[in-house]
C-alpha positions in Angstrom: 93.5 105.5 113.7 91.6 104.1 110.5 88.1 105.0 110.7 84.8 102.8 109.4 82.5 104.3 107.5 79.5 102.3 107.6 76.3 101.5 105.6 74.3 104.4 106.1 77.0 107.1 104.6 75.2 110.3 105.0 72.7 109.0 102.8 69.9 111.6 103.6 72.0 114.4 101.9 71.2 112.9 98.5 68.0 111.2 99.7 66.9 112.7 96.2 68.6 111.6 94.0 68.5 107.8 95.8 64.3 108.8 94.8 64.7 109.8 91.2 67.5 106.6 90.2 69.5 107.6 87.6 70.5 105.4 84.5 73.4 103.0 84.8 75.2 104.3 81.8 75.4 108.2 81.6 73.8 109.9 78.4 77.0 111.9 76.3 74.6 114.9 76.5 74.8 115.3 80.0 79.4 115.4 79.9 81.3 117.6 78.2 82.8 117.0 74.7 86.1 115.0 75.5 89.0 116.4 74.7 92.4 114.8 73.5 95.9 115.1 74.9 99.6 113.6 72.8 100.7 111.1 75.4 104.2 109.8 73.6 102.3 110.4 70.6 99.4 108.5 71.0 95.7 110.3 71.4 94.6 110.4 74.8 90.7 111.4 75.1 89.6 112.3 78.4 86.6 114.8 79.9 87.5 117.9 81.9 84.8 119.3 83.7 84.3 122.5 86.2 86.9 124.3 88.3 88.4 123.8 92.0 90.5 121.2 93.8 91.3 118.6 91.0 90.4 115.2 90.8 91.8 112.7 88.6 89.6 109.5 87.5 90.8 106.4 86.5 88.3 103.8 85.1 88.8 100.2 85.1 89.5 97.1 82.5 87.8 96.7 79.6 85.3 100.3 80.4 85.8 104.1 79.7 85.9 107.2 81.4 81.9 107.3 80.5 81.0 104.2 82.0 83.3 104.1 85.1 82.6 108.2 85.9 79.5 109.3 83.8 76.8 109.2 86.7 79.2 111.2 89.2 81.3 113.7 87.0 78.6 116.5 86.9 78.3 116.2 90.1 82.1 116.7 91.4 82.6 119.2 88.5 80.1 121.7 91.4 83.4 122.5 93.3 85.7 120.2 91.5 88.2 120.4 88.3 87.5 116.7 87.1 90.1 115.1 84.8 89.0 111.7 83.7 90.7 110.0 80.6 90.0 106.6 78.8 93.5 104.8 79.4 95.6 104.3 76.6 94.3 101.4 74.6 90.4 101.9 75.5 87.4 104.2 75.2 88.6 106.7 72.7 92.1 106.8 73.2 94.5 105.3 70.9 95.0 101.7 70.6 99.1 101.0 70.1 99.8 96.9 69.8 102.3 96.8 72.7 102.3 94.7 75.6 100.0 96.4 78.3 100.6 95.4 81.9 100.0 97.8 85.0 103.3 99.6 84.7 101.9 101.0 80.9 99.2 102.6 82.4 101.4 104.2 85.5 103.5 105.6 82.3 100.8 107.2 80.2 98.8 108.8 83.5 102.5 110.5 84.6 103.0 112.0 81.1 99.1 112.9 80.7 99.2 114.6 84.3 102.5 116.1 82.9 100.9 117.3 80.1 97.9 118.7 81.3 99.6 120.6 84.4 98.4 119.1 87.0 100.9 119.0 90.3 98.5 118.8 93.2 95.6 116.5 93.0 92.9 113.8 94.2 93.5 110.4 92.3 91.1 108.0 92.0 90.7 104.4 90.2 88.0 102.0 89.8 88.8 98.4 89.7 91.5 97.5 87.1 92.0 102.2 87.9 92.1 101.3 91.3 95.1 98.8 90.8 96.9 101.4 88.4 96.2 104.6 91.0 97.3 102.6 93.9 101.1 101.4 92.3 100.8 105.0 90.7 101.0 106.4 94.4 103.5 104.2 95.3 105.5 105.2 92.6 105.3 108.4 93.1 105.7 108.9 96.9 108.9 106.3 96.6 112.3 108.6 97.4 113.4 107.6 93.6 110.5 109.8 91.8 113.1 112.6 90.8 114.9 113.5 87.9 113.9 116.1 85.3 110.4 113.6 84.9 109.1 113.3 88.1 105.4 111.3 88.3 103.4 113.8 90.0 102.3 113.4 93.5 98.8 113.2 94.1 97.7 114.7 97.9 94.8 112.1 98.5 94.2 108.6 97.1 90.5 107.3 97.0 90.3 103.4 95.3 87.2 102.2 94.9 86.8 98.3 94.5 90.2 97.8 93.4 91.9 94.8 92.1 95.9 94.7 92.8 95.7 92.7 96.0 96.1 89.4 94.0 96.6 88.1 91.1 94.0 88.4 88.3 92.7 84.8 88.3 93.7 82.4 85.3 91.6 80.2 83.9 92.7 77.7 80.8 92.6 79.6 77.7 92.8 83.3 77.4 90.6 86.1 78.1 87.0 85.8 76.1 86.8 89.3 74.6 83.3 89.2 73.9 82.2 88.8 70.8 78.4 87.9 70.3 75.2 89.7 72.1 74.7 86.8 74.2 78.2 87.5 75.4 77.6 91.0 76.0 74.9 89.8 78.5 77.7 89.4 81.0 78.1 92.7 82.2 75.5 91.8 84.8 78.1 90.3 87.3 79.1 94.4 87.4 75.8 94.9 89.4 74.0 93.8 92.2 70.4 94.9 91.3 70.0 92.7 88.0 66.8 94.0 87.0 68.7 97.2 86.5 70.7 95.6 83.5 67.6 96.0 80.6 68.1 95.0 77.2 68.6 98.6 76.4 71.2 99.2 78.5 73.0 95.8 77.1 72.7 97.4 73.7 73.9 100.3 74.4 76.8 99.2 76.3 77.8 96.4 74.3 77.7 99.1 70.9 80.0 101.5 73.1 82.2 98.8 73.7 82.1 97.5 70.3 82.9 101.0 69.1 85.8 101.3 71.5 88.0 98.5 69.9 90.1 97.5 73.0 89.9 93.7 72.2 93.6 93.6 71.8 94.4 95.6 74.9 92.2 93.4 76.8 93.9 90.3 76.1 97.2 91.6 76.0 96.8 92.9 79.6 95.1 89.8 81.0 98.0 87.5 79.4 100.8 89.6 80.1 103.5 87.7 82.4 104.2 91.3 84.3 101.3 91.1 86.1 102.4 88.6 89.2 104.9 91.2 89.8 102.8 94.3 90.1 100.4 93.1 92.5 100.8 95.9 94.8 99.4 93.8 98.1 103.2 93.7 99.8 103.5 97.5 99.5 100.7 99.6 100.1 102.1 100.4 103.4 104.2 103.0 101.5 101.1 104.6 100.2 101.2 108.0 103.4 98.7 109.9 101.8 94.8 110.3 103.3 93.5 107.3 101.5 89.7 106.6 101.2 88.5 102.9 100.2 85.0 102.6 98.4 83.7 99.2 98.1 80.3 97.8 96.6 79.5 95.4 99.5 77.7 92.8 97.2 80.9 92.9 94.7 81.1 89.8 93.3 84.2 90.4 90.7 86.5 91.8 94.0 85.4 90.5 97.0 85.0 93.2 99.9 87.6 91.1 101.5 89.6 92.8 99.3 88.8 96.4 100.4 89.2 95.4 103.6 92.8 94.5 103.4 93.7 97.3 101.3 91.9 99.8 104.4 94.1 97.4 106.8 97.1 98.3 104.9 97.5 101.7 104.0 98.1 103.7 107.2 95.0 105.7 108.4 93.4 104.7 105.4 89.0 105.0 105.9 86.6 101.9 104.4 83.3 102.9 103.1 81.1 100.1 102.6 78.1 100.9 100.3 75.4 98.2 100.7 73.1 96.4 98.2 76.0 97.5 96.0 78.4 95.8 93.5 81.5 96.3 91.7 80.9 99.7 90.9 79.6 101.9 93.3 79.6 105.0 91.0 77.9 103.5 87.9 75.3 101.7 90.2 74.8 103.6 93.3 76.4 107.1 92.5 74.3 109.6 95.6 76.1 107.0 97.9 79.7 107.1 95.9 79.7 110.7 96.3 78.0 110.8 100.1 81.1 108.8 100.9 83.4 110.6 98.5 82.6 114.6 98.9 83.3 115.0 102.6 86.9 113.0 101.9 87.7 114.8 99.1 86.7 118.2 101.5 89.3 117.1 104.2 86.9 116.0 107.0 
């Protein structure tokens, strides 16, 4: 029977950290240097942190494994092996000028999780991540993943404010990349708690982004004609794997709607519902990502 995790999500556990609010973008001193993996010959930078049970974080359009995971890696890296890349075509990863769409993504996380070894494993995607992990699964648990390349199988599937259900929306024109400081301004509608979103932070965020380069992959994934057809919404009944749904409950880029049909559709699947919360649970209200998170992740 799917379970409901409500608002108040074992809160007290980290009723420290909810005191002492950490920053919304996570300082590079306190992750590891990243590392870099040949995916089909491109550079693939990702962090790997601590030992145990792996987990395997996917971060969402236009971001980077900092952004997306920075707040809550140290954190899972106490009893964890964390894996968390910057797709190909973001963050530090190499930047090839092909058509992206959701099944490019599914490609290059198979042959990094190839690469790096990894056969049993917690995936779990953010947003644009969440969309990628969730066909990913599907892929992977269909009776067709065999051959000498199989996709790896992941044992548990946690998405946290996912896209996937429906179509991105389209709007005349194509996607504005930002391009001035004013622009840049915009990452507000991440967050729920404006005040939260100083100039600093803008600055600092809008630089990383700047230095990332993704432009191109940006619009080439929000104009790509695949995407219609990898909308995952008709299929995630086929995702049989414990499946945990984390969803900002003020998100106003994915509606909670949206969390609550993906929770309705995969079988057994659990709904945590973080309040006062938007797109990104982990970036903005990481003690309560991983009060929801940790106990999954440990089977109960």
């Amino acid at each position: 029977m799917r379970r409901l995790l409500c608002s108040a999500i074992l809160f007290a556990a980290f009723s420290p950290a909810l005191h002492a609010q950490a920053p919304l973008l996570a300082p590079e001193s306190s992750l590891p240097p990243q590392k870099t993996a040949l995916v089909f010959g491109q550079k693939i930078a990702y962090y790997e942190a601590g030992s145990g049970p792996t987990i395997v974080l996917v971060h969402g359009f236009a971001s980077q494994a900092r952004f997306d995971w920075g707040n809550v890696i140290p954190a899972l890296a106490k009893e964890h092996h964390v894996l968390a890349l910057d797709q190909i075509g973001f963050g530090q990863s190499d930047k090839p000028q092909i058509d992206y769409s959701i099944q490019t993504f599914v490609d290059f996380l198979g042959e990094f999780l190839r690469f790096e070894h990894v056969h049993e494993f917690t995936l779990a995607g953010e947003s644009l991540g969440g969309w990628i992990s969730a066909l990913y699964t599907i892929e992977a648990l269909a009776p067709s993943n065999v051959g000498p390349y199989p996709l790896p199988i992941p044992t548990r599937l946690i998405l946290e404010d996912a896209a996937g259900m429906t179509p991105l929306p389209r709007t005349e024109g194509s996607y504005p990349v930002r391009g001035t400081f004013a622009d840049a301004h915009g990452v507000a509608v991440v967050f729920h708690d404006k005040s939260r979103v100083t100039e600093e932070f803008v600055r600092e965020n809008w630089a990383m982004s700047l230095a990332s380069n993704d432009g191109f992959t940006q619009r080439s994934v929000w104009a790509s004609p695949k995407l219609a057809g990898e909308v995952v919404k008709d299929r995630i009944g086929k995702i049989t794997i414990p499946t945990l749904v984390v969803w900002g409950g003020r998100d106003e880029l994915v509606p909670l709607e949206n969390g609550r049909a993906y929770a309705a559709g995969i079988p057994g699947a659990r709904l945590a519902i973080i309040p006062e919360c938007g797109h990104g649970p982990s970036v903005e209200k990481p003690a309560e990502f991983l009060a929801a998170v940790l106990p999954f992740l440990d089977g109960k």
